[in-house]
C-alpha atoms as one frame of an Amber mdcrd trajectory, in Angstrom:
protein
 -14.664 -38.373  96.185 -11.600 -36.173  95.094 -12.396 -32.108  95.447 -11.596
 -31.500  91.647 -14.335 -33.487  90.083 -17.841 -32.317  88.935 -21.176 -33.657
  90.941 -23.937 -33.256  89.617 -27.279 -34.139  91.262 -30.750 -34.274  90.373
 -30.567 -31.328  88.411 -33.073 -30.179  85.884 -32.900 -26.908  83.867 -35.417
 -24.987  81.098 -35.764 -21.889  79.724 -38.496 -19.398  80.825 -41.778 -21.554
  80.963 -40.620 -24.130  78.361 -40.244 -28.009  78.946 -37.444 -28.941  80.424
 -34.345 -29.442  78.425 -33.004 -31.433  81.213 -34.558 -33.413  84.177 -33.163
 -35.130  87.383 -29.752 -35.420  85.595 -27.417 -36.857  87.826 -23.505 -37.460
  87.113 -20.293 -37.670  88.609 -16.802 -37.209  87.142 -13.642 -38.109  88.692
 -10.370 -36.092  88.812  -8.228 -36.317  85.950 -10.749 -38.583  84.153 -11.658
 -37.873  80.576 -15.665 -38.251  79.685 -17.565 -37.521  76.770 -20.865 -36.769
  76.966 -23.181 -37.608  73.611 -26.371 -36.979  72.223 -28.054 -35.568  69.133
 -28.962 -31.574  68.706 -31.162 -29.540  71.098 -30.867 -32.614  73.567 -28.734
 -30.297  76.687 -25.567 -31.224  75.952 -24.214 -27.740  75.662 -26.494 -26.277
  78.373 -24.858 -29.069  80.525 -21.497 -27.420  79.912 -22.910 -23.832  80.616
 -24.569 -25.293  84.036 -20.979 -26.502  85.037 -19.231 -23.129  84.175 -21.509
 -21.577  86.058 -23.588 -19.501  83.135 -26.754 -20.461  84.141 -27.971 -21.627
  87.434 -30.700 -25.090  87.132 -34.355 -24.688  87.909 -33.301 -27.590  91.067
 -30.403 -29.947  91.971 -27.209 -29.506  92.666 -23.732 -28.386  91.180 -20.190
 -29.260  92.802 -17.412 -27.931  90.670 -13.700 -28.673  91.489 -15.023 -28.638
  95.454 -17.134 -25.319  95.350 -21.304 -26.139  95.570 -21.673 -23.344  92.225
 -25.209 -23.701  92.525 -24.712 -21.203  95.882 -22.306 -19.354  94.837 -22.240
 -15.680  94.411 -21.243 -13.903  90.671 -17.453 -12.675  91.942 -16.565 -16.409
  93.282 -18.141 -17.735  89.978 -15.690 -15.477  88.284 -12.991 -17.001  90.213
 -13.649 -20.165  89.898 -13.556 -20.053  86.096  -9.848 -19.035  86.684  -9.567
 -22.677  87.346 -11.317 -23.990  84.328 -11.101 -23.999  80.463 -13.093 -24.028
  77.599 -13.284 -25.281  73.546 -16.264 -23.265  71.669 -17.786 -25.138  69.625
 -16.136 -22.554  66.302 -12.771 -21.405  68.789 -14.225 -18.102  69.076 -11.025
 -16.605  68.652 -10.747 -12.357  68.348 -10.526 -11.519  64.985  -8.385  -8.334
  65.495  -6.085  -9.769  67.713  -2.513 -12.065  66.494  -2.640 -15.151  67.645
  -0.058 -14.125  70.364  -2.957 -11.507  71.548  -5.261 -14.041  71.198  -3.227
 -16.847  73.628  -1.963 -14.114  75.854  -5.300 -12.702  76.924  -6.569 -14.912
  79.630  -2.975 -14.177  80.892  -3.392 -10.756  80.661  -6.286 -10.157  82.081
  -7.003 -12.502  85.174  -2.854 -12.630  86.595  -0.192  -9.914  87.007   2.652
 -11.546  85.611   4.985  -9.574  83.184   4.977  -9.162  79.488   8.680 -11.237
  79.400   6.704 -14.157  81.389   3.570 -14.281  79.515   5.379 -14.522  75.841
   6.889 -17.328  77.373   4.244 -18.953  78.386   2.666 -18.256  75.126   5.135
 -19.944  73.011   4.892 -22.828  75.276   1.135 -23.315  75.240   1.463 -22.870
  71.282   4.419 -25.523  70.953   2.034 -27.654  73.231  -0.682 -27.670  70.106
   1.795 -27.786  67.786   2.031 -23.635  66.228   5.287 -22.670  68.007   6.363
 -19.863  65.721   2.777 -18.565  64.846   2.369 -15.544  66.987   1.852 -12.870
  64.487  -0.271 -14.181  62.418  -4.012 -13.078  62.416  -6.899 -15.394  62.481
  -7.677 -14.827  59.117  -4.691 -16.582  58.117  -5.488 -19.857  59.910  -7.109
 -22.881  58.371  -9.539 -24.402  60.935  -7.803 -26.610  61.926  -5.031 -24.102
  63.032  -8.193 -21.928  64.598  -9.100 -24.619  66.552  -5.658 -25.382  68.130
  -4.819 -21.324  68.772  -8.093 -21.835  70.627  -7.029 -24.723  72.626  -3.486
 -23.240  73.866  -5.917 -19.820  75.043  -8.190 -22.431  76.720  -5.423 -24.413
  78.463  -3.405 -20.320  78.907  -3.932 -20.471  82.690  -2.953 -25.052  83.405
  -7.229 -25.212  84.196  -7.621 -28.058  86.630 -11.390 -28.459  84.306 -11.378
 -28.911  80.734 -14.452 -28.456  79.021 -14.588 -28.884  74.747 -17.906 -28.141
  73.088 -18.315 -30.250  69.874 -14.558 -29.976  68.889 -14.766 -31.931  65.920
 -17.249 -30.099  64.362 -16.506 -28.667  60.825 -12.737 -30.389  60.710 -11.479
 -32.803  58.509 -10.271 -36.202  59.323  -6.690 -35.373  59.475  -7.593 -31.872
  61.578 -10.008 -34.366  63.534  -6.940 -36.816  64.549  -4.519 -34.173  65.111
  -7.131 -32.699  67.539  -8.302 -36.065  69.188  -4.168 -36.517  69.862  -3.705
 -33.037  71.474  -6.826 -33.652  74.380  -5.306 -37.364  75.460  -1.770 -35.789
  75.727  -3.423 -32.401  77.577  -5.309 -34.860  79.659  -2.487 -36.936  80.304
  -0.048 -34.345  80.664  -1.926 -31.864  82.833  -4.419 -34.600  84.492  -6.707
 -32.583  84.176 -10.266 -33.460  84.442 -11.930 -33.638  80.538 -15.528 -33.531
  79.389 -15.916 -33.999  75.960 -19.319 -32.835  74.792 -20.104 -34.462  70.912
 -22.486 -35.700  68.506 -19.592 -37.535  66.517 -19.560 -41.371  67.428 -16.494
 -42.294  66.136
C-alpha cells in the first residue's frame, strides 16, 4: 500500500456521551486516487474529514495519513503534517479583510520562509491555475461565489498538498459555477496526483 494514502480502520467516533456518529468505519484510499464520499446531513461525513486532518482524535480504530499513524501522534507533528494537506470549507472561509492576494499568500506566509518576490509568484500561479490570474487586489466582497470558492481552492492547493480534502464544494453554486468547479478538481487531481476525497450530498 503506497505511504500517501489514507487507512482507516475500525474507527468509530461520538461526541461526549452521545451515540455514535460513526462505528467500525473502515476505508482505504490509494495515492493519487480521487473518492467521494456521500451521504445525507448529520450522517459523519464531515467529521470523517476532521478525523483525517487530525481535529479530532476517534473514540477507537485507527488513522494512517500520508504514512504517519495520526491517531498517535502528538499536536506539533499534527501541525506538520497538515503542511502536507489541503482543504475546501464547505463556504471557502476566506478572510474578509484580506485581498485575495493576502488571502492565497497566507499559508505561504506563514508555514515557509520563502521571500515576498517568490510567494507573489507563486500566487499568480495558483490563481491562473483556478482561472483568476489578475485578481489579486480585489477583496472578498467583490467576488461572486463562484469566484470565492476558486480564491479558496488556489489557498488550499498554496503549499502542492500531497492530500486534498473538499467539504461539500458544490454547495450553494450554480450549475455553470458547479461545472467550472467539478473541471478545476480532475485537472488538480490529474495535474498534481494528488490524492482527492470529495465529501458531498450532491449525486449528480
Amino acid at each position: 500500500m503506497p505511504t500517501n494514502s489514507v487507512i482507516i480502520k475500525n474507527v468509530t467516533f461520538g461526541y461526549d456521551d452521545e451515540a455514535p456518529i460513526l462505528k467500525n468505519i473502515s476505508l482505504t484510499i490509494p495515492q493519487g486516487k480521487m473518492v467521494a464520499i456521500m451521504g445525507g446531513s448529520g450522517c459523519g461525513k464531515t467529521t470523517l474529514l476532521r478525523l483525517i486532518s487530525g481535529q479530532i482524535k476517534p473514540q477507537s480504530g485507527s488513522i494512517t495519513v500520508l504514512g504517519e499513524r495520526i491517531t498517535t501522534l502528538s499536536s506539533s507533528k499534527i501541525l506538520a503534517l497538515r503542511k502536507r494537506l489541503g482543504m475546501l470549507f464547505q463556504f471557502g472561509a476566506l478572510f474578509t479583510d484580506m485581498s485575495v492576494y493576502e488571502n492565497v499568500a497566507f499559508t505561504l506566509k506563514e508555514h515557509t520562509d520563502l521571500p515576498e518576490s517568490l510567494i507573489k509568484k507563486i500566487v499568480a500561479m495558483k490563481l491562473n491555475a483556478v482561472g483568476l490570474f489578475g485578481t489579486g487586489e480585489l477583496m472578498p466582497q467583490k467576488l461572486s461565489g463562484g469566484m470565492s470558492r476558486r480564491v479558496a481552492l488556489a489557498r488550499s492547493i498554496a503549499l502542492d498538498p500531497e492530500l486534498m480534502m473538499y467539504d461539500e464544494p458544490f454547495t450553494g453554486q450554480d450549475p455553470i459555477s458547479m461545472g467550472v468547479l467539478v473541471r478545476l478538481i480532475k485537472r488538480l487531481n490529474e495535474l498534481l496526483s494528488t490524492t482527492t476525497i470529495i465529501v458531498s450530498h450532491d449525486v449528480e
